[in-house]
PAZAPA-4460 file (N, C-alpha, C; in steps of 0.05 Angstrom, whole numbers, plus 32768, in hexadecimal, padded with zeros to 4 digits):
% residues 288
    n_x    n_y    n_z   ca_x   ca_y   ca_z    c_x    c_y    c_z   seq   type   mol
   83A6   80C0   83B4   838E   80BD   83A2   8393   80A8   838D     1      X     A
   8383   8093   8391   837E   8082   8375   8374   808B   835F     2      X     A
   8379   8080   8342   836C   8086   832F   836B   806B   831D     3      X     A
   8351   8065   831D   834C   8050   8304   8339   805D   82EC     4      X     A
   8346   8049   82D9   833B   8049   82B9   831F   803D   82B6     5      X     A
   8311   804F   82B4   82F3   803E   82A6   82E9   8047   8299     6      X     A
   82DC   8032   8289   82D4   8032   8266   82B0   802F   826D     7      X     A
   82A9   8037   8261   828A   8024   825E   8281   8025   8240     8      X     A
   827C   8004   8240   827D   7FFE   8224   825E   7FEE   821A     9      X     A
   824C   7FF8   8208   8237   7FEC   8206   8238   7FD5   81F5    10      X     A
   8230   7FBD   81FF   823E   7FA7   81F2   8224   7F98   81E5    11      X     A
   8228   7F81   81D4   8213   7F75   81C6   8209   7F81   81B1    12      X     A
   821B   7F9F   81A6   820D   7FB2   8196   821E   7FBF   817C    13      X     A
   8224   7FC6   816F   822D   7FD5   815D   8224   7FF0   815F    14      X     A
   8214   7FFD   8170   8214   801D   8172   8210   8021   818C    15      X     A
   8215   8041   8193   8217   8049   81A8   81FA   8048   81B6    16      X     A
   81F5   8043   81D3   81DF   8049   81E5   81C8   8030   81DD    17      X     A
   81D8   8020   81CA   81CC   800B   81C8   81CD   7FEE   81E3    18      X     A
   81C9   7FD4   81DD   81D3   7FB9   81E7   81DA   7FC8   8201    19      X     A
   81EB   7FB5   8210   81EB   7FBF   8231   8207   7FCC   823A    20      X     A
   8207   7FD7   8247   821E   7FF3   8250   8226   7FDF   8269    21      X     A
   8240   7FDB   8267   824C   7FCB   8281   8266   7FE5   8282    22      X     A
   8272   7FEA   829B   8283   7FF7   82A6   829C   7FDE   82A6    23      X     A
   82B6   7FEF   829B   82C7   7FD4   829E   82E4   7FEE   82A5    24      X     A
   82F3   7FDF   82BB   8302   7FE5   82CB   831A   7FDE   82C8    25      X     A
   8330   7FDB   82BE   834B   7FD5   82B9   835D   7FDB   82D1    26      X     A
   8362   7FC6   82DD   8372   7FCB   82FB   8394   7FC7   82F8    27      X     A
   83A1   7FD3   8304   83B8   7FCF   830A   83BF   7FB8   831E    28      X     A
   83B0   7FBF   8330   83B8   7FAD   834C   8394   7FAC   835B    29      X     A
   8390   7F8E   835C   837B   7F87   8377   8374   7F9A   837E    30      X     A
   8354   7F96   8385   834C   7FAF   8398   833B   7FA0   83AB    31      X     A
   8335   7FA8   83C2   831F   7F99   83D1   8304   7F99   83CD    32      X     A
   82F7   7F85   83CF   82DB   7F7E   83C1   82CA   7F94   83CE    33      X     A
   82CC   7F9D   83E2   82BA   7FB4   83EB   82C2   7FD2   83D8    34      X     A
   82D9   7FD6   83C8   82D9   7FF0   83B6   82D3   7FE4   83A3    35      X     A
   82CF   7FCE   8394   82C4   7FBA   8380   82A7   7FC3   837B    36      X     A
   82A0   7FC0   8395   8282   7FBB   8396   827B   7FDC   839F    37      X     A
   8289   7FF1   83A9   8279   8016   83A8   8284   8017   8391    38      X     A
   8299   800A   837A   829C   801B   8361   827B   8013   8346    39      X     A
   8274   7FFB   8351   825F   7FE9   833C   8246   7FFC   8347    40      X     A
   8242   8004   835B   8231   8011   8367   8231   802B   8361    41      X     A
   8240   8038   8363   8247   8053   8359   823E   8057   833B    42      X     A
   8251   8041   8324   824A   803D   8304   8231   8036   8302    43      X     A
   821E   8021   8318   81F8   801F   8313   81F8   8014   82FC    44      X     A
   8208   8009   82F1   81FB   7FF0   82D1   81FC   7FDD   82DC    45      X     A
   81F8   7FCA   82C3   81EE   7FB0   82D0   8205   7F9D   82D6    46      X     A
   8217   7FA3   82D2   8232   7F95   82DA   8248   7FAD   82D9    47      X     A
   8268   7FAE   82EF   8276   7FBC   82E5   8291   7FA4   82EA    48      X     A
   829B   7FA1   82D8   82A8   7F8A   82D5   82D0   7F9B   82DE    49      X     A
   82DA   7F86   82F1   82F5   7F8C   82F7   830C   7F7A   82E6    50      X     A
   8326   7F80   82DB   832F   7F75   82D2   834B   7F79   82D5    51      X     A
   835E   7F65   82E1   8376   7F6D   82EF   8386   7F55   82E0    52      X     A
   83A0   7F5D   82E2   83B5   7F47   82CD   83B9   7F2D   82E2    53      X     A
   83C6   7F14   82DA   83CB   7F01   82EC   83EA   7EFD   82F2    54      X     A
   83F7   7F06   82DD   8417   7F03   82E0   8418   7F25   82DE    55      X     A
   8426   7F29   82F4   842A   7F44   82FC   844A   7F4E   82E9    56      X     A
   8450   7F41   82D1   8463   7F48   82B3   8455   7F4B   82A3    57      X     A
   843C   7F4D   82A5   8429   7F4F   8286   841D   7F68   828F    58      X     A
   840D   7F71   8274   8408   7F8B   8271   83E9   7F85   8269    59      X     A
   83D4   7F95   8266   83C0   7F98   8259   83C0   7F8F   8238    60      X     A
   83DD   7F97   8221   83E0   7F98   8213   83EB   7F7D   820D    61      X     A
   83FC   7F69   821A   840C   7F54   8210   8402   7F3B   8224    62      X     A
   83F2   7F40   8237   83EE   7F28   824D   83CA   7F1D   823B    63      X     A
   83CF   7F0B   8245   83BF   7EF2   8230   83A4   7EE4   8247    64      X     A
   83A4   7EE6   8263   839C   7ED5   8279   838F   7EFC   828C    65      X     A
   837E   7EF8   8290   8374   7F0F   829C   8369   7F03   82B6    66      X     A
   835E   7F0A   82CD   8344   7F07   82E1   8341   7F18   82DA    67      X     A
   8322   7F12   82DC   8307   7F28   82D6   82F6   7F21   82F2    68      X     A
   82E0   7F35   82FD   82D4   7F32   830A   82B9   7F40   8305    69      X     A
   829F   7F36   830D   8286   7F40   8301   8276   7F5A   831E    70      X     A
   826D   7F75   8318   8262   7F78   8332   8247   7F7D   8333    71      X     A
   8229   7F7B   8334   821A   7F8B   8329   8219   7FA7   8344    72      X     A
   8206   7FBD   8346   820A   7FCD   8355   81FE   7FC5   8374    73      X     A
   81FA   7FA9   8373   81FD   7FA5   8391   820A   7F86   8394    74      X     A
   8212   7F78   8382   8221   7F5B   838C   822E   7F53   8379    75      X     A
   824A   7F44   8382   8254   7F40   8365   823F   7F22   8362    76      X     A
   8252   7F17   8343   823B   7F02   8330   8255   7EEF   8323    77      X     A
   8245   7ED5   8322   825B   7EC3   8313   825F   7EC3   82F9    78      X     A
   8249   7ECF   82ED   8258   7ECE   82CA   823C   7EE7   82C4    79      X     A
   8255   7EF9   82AF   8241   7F0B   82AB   8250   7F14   8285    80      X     A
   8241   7F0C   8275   8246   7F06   8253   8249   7F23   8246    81      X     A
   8238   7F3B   8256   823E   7F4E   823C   8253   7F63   824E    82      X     A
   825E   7F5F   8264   8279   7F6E   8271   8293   7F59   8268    83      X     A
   828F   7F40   826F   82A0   7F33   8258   82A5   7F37   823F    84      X     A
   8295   7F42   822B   8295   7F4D   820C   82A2   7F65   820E    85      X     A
   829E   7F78   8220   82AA   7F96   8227   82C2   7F93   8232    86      X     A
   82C7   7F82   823F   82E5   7F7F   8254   82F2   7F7E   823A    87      X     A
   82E4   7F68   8226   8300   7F5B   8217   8301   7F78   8201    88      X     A
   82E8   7F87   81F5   82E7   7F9E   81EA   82F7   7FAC   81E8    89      X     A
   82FB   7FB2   820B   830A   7FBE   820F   832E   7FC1   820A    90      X     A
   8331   7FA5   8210   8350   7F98   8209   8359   7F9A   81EF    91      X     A
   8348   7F96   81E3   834D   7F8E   81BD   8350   7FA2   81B2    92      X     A
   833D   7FBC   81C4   8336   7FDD   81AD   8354   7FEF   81B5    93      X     A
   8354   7FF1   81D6   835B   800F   81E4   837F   7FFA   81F6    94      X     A
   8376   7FE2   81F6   838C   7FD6   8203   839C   7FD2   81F0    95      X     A
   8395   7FC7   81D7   83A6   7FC0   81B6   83AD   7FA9   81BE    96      X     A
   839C   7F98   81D1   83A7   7F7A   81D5   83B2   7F6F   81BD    97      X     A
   83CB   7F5C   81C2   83D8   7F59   81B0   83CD   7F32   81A3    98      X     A
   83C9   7F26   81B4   83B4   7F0D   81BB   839F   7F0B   81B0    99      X     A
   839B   7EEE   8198   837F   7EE8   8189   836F   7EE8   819F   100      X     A
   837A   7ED8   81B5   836C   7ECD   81C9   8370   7ED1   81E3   101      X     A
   835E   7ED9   81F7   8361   7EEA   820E   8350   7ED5   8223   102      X     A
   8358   7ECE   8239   8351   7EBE   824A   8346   7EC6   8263   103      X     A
   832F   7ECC   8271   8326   7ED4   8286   8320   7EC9   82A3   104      X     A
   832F   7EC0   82B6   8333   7EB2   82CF   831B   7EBA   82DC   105      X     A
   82F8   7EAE   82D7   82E6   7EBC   82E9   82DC   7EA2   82F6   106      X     A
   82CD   7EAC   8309   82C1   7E9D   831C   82AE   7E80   8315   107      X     A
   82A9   7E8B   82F7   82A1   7E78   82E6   82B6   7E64   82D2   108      X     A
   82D0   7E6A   82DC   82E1   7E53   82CF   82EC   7E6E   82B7   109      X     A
   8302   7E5D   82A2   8309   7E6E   8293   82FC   7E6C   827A   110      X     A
   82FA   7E87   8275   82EF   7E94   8259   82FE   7E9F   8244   111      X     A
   82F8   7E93   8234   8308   7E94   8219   82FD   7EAF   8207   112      X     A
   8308   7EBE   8202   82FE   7ED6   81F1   8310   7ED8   81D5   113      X     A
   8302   7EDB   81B9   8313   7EDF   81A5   8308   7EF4   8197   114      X     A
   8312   7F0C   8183   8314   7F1C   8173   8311   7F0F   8156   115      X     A
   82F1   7F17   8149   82F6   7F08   8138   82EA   7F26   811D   116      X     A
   82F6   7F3B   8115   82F0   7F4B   810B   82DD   7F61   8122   117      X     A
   82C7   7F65   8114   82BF   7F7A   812A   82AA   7F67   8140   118      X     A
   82B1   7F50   8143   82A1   7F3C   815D   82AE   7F34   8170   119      X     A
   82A3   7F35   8186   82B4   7F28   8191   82A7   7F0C   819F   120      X     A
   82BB   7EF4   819C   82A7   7ED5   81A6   82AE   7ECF   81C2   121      X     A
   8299   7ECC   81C8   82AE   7EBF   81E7   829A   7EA6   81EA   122      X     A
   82AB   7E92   81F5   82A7   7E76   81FB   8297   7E79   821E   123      X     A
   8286   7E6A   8219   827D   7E6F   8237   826B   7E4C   823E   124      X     A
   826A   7E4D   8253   825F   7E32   825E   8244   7E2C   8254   125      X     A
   823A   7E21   824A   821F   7E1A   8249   820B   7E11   825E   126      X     A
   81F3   7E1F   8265   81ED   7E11   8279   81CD   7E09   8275   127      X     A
   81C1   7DF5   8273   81AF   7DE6   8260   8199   7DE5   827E   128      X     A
   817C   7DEE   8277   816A   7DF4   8291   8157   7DD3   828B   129      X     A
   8150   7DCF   829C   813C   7DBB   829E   811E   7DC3   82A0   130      X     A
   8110   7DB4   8294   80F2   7DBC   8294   80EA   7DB8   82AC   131      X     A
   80D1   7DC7   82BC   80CA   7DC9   82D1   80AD   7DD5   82CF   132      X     A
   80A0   7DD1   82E6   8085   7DCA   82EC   8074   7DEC   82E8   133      X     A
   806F   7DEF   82DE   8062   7E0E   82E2   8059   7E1F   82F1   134      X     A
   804A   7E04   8300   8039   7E08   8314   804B   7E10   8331   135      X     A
   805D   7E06   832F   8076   7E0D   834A   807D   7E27   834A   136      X     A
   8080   7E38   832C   808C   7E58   8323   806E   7E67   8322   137      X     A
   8055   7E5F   8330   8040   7E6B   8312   8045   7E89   8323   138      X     A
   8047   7E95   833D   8049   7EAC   8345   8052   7EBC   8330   139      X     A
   8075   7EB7   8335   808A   7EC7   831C   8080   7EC2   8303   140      X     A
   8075   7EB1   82FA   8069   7EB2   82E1   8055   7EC5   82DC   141      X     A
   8043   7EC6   82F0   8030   7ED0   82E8   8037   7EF5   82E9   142      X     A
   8045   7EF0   82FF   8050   7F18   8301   806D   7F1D   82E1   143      X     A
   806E   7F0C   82DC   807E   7F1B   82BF   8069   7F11   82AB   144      X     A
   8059   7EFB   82A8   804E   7EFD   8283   8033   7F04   828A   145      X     A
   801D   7F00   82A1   8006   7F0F   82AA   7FF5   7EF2   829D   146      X     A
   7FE5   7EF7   828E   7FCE   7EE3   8281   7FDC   7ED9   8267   147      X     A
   7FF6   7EDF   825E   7FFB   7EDE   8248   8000   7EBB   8249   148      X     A
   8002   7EA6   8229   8007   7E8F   822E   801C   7E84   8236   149      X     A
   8028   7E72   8240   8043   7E63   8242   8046   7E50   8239   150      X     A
   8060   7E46   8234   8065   7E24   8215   8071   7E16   822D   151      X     A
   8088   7E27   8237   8093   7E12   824D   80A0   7E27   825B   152      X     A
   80AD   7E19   826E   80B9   7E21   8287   80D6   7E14   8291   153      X     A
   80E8   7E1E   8290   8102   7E16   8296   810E   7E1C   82A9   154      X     A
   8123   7E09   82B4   8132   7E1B   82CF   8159   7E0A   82CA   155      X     A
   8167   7E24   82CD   817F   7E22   82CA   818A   7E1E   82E4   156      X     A
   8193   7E0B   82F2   818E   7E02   830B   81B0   7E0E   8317   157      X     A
   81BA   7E0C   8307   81D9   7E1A   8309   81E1   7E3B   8309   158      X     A
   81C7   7E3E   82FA   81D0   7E63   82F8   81B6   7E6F   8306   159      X     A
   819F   7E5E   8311   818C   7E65   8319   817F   7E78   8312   160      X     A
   817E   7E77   82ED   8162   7E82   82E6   8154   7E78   82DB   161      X     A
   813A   7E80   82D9   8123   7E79   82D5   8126   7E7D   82B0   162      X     A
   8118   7E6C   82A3   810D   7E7A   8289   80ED   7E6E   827B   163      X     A
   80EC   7E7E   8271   80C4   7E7F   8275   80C8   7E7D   8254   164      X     A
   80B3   7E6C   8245   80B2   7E73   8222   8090   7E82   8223   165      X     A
   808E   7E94   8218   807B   7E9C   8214   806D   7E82   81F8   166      X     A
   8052   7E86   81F9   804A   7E72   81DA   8050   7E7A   81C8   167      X     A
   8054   7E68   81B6   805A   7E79   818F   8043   7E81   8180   168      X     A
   8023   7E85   819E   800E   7E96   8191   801C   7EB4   8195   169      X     A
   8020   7EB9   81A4   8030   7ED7   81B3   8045   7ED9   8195   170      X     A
   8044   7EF2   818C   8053   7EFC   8185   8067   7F15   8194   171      X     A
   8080   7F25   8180   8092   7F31   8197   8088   7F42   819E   172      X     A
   8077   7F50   8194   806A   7F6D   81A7   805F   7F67   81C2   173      X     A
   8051   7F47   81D0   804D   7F35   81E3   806A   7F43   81F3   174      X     A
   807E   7F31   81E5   808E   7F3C   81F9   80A2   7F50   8206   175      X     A
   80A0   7F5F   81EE   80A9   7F7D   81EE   8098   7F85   81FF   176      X     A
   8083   7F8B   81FD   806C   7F98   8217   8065   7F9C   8226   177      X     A
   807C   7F86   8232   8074   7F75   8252   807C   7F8A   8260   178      X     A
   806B   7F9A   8274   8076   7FA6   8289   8072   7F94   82A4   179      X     A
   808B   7F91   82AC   809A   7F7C   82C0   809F   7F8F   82D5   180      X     A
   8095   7F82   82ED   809A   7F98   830E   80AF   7F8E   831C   181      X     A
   80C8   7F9B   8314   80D9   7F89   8327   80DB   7F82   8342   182      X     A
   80C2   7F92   8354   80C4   7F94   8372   80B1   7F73   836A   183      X     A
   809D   7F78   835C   808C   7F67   8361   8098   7F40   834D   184      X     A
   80AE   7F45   8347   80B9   7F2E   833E   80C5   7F20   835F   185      X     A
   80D3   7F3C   836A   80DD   7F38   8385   80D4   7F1D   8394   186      X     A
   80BF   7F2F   839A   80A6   7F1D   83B5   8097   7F05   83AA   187      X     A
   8096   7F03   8389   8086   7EE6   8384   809E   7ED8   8380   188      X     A
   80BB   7EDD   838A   80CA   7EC1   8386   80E4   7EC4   839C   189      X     A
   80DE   7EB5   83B8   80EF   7EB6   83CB   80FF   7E9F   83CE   190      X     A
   80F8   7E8E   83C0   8105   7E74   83CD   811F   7E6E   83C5   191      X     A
   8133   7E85   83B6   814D   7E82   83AF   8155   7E71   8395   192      X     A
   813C   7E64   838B   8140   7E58   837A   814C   7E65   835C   193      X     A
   8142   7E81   835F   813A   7E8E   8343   8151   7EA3   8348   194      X     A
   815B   7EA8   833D   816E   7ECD   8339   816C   7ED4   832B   195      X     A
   815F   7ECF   8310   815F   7ED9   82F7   814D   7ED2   82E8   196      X     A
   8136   7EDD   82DF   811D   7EDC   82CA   8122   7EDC   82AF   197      X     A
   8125   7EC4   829E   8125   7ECD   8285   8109   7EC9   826C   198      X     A
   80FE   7ED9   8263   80E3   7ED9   8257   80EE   7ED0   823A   199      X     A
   80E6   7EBD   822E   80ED   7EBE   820C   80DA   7EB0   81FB   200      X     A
   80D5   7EB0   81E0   80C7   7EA8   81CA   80DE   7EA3   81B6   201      X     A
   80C8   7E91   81A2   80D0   7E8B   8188   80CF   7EB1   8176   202      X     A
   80EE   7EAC   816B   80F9   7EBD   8155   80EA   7EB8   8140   203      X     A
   80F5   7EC7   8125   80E6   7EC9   8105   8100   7EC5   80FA   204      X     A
   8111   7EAD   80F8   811C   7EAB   80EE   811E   7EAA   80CF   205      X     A
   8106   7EAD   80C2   8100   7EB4   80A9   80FC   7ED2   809E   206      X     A
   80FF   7EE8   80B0   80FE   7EFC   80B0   8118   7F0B   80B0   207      X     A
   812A   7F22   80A6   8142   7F2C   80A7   813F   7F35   80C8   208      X     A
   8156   7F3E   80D7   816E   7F21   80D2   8169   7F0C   80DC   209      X     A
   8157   7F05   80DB   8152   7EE9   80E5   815A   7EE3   8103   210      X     A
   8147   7EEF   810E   8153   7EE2   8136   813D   7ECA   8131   211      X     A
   8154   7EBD   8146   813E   7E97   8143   8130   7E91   8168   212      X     A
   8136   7EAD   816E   812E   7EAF   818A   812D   7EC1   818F   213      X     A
   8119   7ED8   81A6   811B   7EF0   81B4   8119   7EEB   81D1   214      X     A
   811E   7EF6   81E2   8124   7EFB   8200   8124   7F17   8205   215      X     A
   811E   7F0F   822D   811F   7F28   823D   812B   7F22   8257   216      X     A
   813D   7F2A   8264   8143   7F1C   8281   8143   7F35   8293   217      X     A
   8138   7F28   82A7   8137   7F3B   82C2   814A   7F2E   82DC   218      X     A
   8157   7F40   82EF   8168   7F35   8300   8156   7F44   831B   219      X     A
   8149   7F4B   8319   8143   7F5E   833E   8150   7F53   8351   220      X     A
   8155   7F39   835A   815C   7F24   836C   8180   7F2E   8368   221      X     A
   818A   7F3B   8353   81AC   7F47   8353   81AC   7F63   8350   222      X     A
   8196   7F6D   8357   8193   7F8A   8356   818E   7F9A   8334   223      X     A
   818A   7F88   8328   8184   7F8C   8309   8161   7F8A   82FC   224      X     A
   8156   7FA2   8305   8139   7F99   82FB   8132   7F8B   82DF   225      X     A
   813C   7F9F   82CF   8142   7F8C   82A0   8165   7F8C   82A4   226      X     A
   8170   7F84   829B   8189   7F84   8287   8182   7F7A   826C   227      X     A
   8194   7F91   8268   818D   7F98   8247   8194   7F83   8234   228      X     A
   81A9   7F7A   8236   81B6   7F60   821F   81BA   7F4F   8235   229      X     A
   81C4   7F30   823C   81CB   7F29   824C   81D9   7F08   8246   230      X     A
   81F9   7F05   823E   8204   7EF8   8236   8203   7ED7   824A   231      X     A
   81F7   7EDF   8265   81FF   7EC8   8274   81DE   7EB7   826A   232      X     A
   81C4   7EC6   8266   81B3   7EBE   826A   81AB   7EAD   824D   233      X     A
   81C7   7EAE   8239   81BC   7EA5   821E   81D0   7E87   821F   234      X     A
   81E0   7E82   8233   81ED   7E69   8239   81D7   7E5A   8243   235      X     A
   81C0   7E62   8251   81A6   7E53   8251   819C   7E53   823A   236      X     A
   818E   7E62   8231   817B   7E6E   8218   8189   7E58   8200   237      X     A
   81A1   7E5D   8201   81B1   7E4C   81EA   81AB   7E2D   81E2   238      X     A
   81B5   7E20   81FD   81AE   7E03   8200   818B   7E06   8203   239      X     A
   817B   7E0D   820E   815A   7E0D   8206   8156   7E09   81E9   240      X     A
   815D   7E18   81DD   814D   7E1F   81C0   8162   7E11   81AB   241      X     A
   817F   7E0C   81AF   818B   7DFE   819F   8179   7DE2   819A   242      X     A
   816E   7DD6   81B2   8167   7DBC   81B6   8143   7DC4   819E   243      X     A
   813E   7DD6   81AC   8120   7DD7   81A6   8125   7DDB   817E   244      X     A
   8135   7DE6   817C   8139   7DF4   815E   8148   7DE3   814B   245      X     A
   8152   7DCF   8159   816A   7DBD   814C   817F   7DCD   813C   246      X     A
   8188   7DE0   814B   81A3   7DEB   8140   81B3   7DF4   814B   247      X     A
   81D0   7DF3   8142   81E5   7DFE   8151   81E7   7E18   815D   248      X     A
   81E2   7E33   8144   81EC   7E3B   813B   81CF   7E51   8138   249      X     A
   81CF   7E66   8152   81B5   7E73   8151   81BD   7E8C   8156   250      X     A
   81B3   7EA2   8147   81AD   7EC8   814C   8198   7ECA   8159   251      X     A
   819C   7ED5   816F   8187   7EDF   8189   8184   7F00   818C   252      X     A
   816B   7F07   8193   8169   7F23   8198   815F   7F21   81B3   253      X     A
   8170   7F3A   81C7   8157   7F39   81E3   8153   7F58   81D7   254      X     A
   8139   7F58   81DE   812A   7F6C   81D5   8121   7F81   81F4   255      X     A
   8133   7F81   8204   8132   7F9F   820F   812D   7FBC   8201   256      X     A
   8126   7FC7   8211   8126   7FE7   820A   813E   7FEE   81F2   257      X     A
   8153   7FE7   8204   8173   7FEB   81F8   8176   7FD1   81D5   258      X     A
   816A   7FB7   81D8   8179   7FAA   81CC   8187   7FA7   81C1   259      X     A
   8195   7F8A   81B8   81AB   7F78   81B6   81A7   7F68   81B1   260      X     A
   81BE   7F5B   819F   81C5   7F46   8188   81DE   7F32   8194   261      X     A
   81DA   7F15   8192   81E8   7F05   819D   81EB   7EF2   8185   262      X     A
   81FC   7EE8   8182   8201   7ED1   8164   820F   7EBE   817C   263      X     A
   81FE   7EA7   8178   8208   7E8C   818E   8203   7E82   817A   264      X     A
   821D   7E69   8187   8223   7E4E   817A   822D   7E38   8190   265      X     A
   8219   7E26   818F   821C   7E11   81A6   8232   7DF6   8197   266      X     A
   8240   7DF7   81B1   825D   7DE5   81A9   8249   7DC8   81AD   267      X     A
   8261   7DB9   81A0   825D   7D9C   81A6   8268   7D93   81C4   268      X     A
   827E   7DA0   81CB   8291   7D9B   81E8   8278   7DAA   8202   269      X     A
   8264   7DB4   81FE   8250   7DB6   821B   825B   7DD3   821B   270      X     A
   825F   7DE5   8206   8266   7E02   8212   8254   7E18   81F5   271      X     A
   8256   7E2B   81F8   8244   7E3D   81ED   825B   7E55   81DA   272      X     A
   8255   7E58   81C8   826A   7E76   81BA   8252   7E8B   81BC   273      X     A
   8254   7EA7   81C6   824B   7EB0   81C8   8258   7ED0   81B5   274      X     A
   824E   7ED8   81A9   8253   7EE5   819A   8249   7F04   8196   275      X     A
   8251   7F1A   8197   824C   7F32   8195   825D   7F52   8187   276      X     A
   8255   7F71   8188   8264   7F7D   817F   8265   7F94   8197   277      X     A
   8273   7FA5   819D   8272   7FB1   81B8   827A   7FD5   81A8   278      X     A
   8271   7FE2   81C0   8276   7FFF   81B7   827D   800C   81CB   279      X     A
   8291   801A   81CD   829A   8025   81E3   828F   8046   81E2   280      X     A
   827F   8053   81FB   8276   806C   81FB   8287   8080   8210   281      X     A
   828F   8071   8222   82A2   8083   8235   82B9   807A   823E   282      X     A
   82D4   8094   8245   82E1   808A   8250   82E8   809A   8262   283      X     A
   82F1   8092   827D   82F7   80A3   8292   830A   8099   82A8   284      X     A
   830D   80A9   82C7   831C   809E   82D4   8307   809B   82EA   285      X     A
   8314   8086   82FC   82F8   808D   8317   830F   8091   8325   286      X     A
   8311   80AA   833A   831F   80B4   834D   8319   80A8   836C   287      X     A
   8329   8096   837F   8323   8091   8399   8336   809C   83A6   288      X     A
***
């Protein structure tokens, strides 16, 4: 009988049952991607993230270089931001990592994670969407915002999602409101182009605490109808609105059910700091 350690940690949040609950897994030794993928299935969040050492002399506690791997409960994913915030959560709280700086070997290249009081930053790729025709999306458009207005239309051609701005007539209850069908996001968008929906507006950055942006992302196309916070989809969102806003240096809310708080800061070198606080609610073993 096997026994592994898992945590599930709600991340992007400072309290419990808040921001998004990723399952995170602390391995001893490799496992094959088919118990990878019944354990992410079994956990049913939106990611359950694996994380195994690279030099087989290091420990959880003193090794500096990790692989991580992303699963949702039916495929794994190349970069997934708030099981990366939990993985490292995890290391810094219950591991006592001894390391400012913790390095993650994922499919998306390596990721830089640092401890900076009760945040944690992690460096992530930027990936900047190009404007695109409306008229090519208006299906998926029309099945997530209905009659509501649109400013523009973006497409992240590398992470293949979509992102939609609602107008700055719409206020956030517009987009809090939205009830979104995820069957019916399904069937208005087959052509592989899209994996990921992200809906957003102009923030109140004149208002406490000042978000200078709100969002919502849907995955159906990865078996994720909402995810609640979503770290990969603000490496888009980031480069969008930095450009539109002229600033580095922006507080984002996605306003799920659950919501979550992201503090980005767009580098000059083409990469993103992504920033958060994480809360750990369970710990257990999974028995195989």
């Amino acid at each position: 009988m096997m026994e592994i350690q898992v945590f599930i940690v709600d991340a992007f949040t400072n309290l419990p049952f808040k921001g998004n609950p990723a399952a995170i897994c602390p391995l001893l030794n490799e496992l094959c991607d088919e118990v990878y993928q019944k354990i992410a299935a079994e956990m049913n969040l939106s990611e359950t993230a694996f994380i195994t050492k690279i030099n087989p002399s290091d420990d959880f506690t003193t090794g500096s270089r990790f692989r991580l791997r992303w699963f949702t409960p039916t495929n794994e994913v190349n970069l997934c931001g708030h099981a990366t915030l939990a993985t490292a959560a995890v290391l810094f709280q219950y591991k006592k990592n001894v390391n400012p700086v913790v390095v993650f070997e994922t499919k998306s290249g390596e990721l830089c994670v640092t401890q900076q009081g009760e945040r944690i930053i992690m460096d992530f790729p930027l990936n900047p969407p190009t404007r695109e025709n409306p008229n090519e999306f208006k299906d998926i458009i029309k099945a997530a915002v209905g009659d509501h207005p649109v400013q523009d239309v973006y497409l992240s051609k590398s992470t293949k999602k979509l992102m939609v701005r609602l107008a700055d007539s719409c206020n956030r209850s517009v987009l809090t409101s939205l009830k979104v069908d995820p069957a019916v996001l399904l069937s208005s968008e087959k052509s592989g182009r899209v994996k990921g929906l992200i809906l957003t507006m102009i923030g109140a950055p004149d208002c406490q605490p000042g978000y200078d942006f709100y969002s919502r992302y849907f995955a159906p196309w990865n078996g994720i109808p909402e995810d609640p916070v979503t770290g990969s989809a603000h490496t888009v969102l980031g480069s969008y609105w930095s450009e539109k806003l002229g600033k580095k240096k922006m507080l984002a809310y996605q306003c799920s059910r659950r919501g979550g708080e992201l503090e980005l800061e767009v580098r000059d070198d083409g990469r993103i700091n992504i920033a958060g606080q994480a809360v750990t609610v369970l710990q257990g073993t999974i028995t195989l």
